[in-house]
C-alpha positions, 0 to 999 in steps of 0.5 A: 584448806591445807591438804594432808600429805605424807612425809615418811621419817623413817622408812615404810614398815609392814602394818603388822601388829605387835607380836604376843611375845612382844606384849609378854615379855620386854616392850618393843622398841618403837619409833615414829614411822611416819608423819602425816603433815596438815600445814605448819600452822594448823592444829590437830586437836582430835583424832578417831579410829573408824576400824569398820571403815579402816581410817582415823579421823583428824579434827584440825583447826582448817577442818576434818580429813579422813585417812586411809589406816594402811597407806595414810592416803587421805580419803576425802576433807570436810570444810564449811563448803562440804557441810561442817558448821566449822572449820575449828573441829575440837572433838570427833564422836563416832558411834556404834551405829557408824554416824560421826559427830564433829564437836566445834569451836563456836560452830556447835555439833556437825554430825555426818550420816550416809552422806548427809549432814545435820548441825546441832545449836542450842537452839536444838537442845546443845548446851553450847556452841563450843563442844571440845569432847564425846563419850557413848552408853551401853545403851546408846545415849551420847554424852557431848562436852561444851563450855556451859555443861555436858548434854546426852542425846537419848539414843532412841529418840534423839532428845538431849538433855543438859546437865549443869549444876551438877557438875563441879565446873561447867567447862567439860573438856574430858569425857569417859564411860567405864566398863559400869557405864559411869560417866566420867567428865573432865572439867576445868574445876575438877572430876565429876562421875554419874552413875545413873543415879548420883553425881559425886566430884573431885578435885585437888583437896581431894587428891586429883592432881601431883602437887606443885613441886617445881613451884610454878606460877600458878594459873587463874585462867579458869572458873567462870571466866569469860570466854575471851579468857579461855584462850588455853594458854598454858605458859607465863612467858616462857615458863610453864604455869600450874592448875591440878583442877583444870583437866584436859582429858579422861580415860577409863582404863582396862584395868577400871581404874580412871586416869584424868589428864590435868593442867601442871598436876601431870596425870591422876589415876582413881582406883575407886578409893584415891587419887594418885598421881604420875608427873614429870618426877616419874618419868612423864614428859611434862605435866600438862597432860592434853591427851590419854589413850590406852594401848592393847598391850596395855600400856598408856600413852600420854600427850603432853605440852613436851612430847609424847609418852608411853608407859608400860606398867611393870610386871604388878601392874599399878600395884607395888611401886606406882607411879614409880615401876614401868618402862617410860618411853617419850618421844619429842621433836628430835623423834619425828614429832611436828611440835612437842605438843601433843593434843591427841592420841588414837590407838588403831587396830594394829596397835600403831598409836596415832598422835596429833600436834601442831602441824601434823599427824604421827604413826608410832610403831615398833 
């Protein structure tokens, strides 16, 4: 297991959020601060902000550390010797009650509460043993995406229950809850909600996703493949390649609008009437779009197959001018970033952004 250890790029930096006139008025300039190194042939593929603990969590493919928010010192690393069912952990869930649920690659779910662990199969009601996403309820209920359907763990009782057919495609990698405590799931056919009552779906005859305009080979890595198929390659040699159904990742928004991160179609925003998208002719890095993540300045940030993106909404927010108005701001390799593909992104308290690629960890800050 490779530790975590820190190489700082550009020097130490007060941990002090930013500054109201700051929000107000031009963005500050930010830069990365520091990078946090997990091994060069690790990947981060989630991440999760603990504020009542001051860490962030880094799910990688040798493990799960845990790391001091202030000084970036990691607390302590959870492999199969400390309890996880697998080292390949591609989603972190921590609820309001303070248990963290490890989402794994063919391991199924590791939750870890005071000190003890418990791992989910579906012989206990998981839909599958490949869990890539979580998303929680006003009232509890935990929502757990996998390759053969969403499952909800009731909040009281601990029970799950599976949902299959009604989703548009039963690959879920993208899970949100917005402020009506809909659900939002990202699949590998589209975007399906639930209010409670009604399931309805999207997809790209419907809107989701920019269309191909830079004519990339499309493709077909998707649908009711086999899993030997579902490798997450996104690239035909050399060139990347194109599918506006395949979502990566959700995010409902402060504003109530739903954004959903796709395959080649860049990044789509519902805003409870149509789709309309940001790709790279807007200023979006790339438009394999893995991670979303809103900051409290309102501004969103973007993992994508070439760097990191942030984009600050003009002074109309996402009225007159979208996808066009705002400020873009990437960061790539030459920035500081271990490798230009970003899989995750955590926004901390201090409004420092956290983002996660292969060989590493970065802090980007003003």
């Amino acid at each position: 297991m490779t530790g975590l250890s820190r190489r700082a790029l550009l020097g130490t930096l007060p941990l002090l959020g930013w500054p109201a006139s700051a929000r107000a008025a031009e963005p500050p300039k930010l830069r990365v601060q520091d990078t946090f190194e997990v091994g060069p042939a690790v990947y981060v593929r989630s991440l999760a902000v603990e504020p009542a603990r001051g860490a962030v969590w880094v799910g990688t493919s040798a493990g799960v550390h845990e790391v001091d928010l202030k000084d970036g010192r990691r607390r302590q690393t959870f492999t199969r010797a400390e309890g996880l069912a697998n080292e390949y952990v591609f989603a972190i869930g921590i609820t309001r009650d303070g248990n963290k649920w490890f989402g794994t690659n063919a391991g199924g779910v590791s939750r870890w509460r005071d000190g003890r662990w418990k791992t989910f199969f579906p012989m206990h009601g998981l839909a599958d043993y490949w869990v890539y996403c979580f998303a929680q309820q006003r009232n509890g209920d935990l929502w757990i995406g996998t390759w053969a359907g969403a499952s909800r763990v009731d909040g009281r009782t601990g029970a799950f229950t599976t949902y299959l057919k009604e989703l548009v495609n039963e690959w879920v990698y993208g899970l949100a809850v917005d402020a009506q405590d809909r659900v939002w799931f990202g699949t590998e056919g589209g975007v399906s909600m639930f209010d409670g009552q009604r399931w309805r779906s999207w997809t790209h005859a419907d809107g989701l996703g920019a269309a191909n305009d830079e004519c990339l080979p499309f493709s077909d890595n998707t649908g009711l493949g086999t899993r030997r198929r579902h490798d997450l390659t996104i690239s035909a040699g050399t060139q990347a390649t194109y599918n506006p159904n395949y979502v990566f990742a959700m995010l409902a928004a402060a504003d109530g609008s739903i954004w959903a991160g796709t395959w080649g179609g860049g990044a789509s925003r519902w805003d409870g009437q149509s789709w309309r998208s940001v790709s790279r002719r807007d200023g979006l890095a790339g438009n394999i779009v893995y991670a979303l993540a809103q900051a409290g300045d309102g501004a969103l940030w973007f993992g994508t197959d070439q760097g990191l993106c942030r984009w600050q909404p003009g002074p109309d927010g996402f009225q007159a001018g979208f996808p066009g108005g705002g400020t873009w701001q990437t960061f790539g390799v030459a920035d500081g970033l271990p490798d230009r593909h970003v899989y995750a992104i955590a926004v901390a308290p201090d409004q420092r952004v956290w983002a996660g690629t292969r060989g590493g960890v970065v802090r980007v800050g003003p």
